[in-house]
N, C-alpha and C positions, 0 to 999 in steps of 0.2 A: 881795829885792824892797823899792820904798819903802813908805812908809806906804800911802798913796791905794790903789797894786796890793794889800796886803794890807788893806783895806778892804773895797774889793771882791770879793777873793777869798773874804774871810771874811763877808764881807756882815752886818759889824757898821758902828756909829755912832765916830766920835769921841770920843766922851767914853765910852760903851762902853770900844774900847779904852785910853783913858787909865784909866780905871778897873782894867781886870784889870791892866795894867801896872804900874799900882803894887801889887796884889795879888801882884804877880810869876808871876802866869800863863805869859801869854809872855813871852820873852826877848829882846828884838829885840839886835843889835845895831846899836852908834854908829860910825857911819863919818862922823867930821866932825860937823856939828849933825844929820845926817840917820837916823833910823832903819833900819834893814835888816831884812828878816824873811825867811826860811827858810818851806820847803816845810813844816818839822814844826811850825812855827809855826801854817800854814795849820790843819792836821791837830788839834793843839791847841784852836785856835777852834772847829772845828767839833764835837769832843768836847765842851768847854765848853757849848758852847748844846745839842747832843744832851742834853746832862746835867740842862741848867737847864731846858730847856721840855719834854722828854719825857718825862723821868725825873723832873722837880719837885725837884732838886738844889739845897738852898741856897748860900748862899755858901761858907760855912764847910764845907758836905761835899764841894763843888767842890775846893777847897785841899788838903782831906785825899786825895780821890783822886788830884787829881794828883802829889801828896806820893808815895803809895804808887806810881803808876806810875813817877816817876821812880827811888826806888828798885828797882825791879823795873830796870830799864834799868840802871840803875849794878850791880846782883849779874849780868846777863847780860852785861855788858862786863867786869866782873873775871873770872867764870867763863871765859870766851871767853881770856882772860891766862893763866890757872890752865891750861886745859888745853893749850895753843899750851906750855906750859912745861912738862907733864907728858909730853906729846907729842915734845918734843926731849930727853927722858933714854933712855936705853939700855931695851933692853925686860923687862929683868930688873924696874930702877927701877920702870918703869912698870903692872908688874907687883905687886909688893910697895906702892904706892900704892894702885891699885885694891882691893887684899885690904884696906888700912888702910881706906880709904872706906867699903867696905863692911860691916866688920865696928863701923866708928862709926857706921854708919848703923841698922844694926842692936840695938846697944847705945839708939839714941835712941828707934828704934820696940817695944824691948821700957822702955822709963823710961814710954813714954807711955801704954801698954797697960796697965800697974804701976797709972798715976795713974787712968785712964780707970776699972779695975776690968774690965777684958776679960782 
């Protein structure tokens, strides 16, 4: 969508979004001089402002959340890889994976219990 629709959509000001945009909030893209924004754009704004006016979110924790959300997205997109590849090996493979998972999963949640003092 152009700017204007995402405007509206998001039912911020102009300089508003010129602001987060150099924040690198949203991401629009550049098709020619004209801006483009996506549905998760929208979705983005409206967290934003949930964050700033309801939640009393500054700048800078703004950034940081979305920081962490995008990581969260980017480990659920490689995971989603991981498995899509763990899932095309023979079931023996996938077998002997699982038991490796596990058994480092386990090795982590007794490190942390170690540290915790439980």
């Amino acid at each position: 969508m152009e700017t204007r629709e995402f405007l509206l959509h998001a039912r911020l000001e102009h300089q508003v979004l010129e602001a987060w945009i150099e924040a690198g909030w949203p991401l629009p893209r550049r098709d020619t001089e004209e801006q483009r924004f996506a549905e998760i754009d929208v979705a983005r704004a409206q967290l934003i402002r949930e964050l700033q006016e309801a939640c009393g979110v500054n700048e800078e924790g703004v950034g940081v959340i979305l920081d962490l959300l995008d990581q969260v997205h980017n480990l659920r997109r490689m995971l989603r890889g991981v498995l899509s590849a763990v899932n095309a090996q023979p079931e023996e493979t996938r077998r002997m994976i699982v038991a490796a998972i596990t058994a480092a999963a386990r090795q982590t949640a007794d490190a942390e219990s170690q540290r915790s003092g439980r």
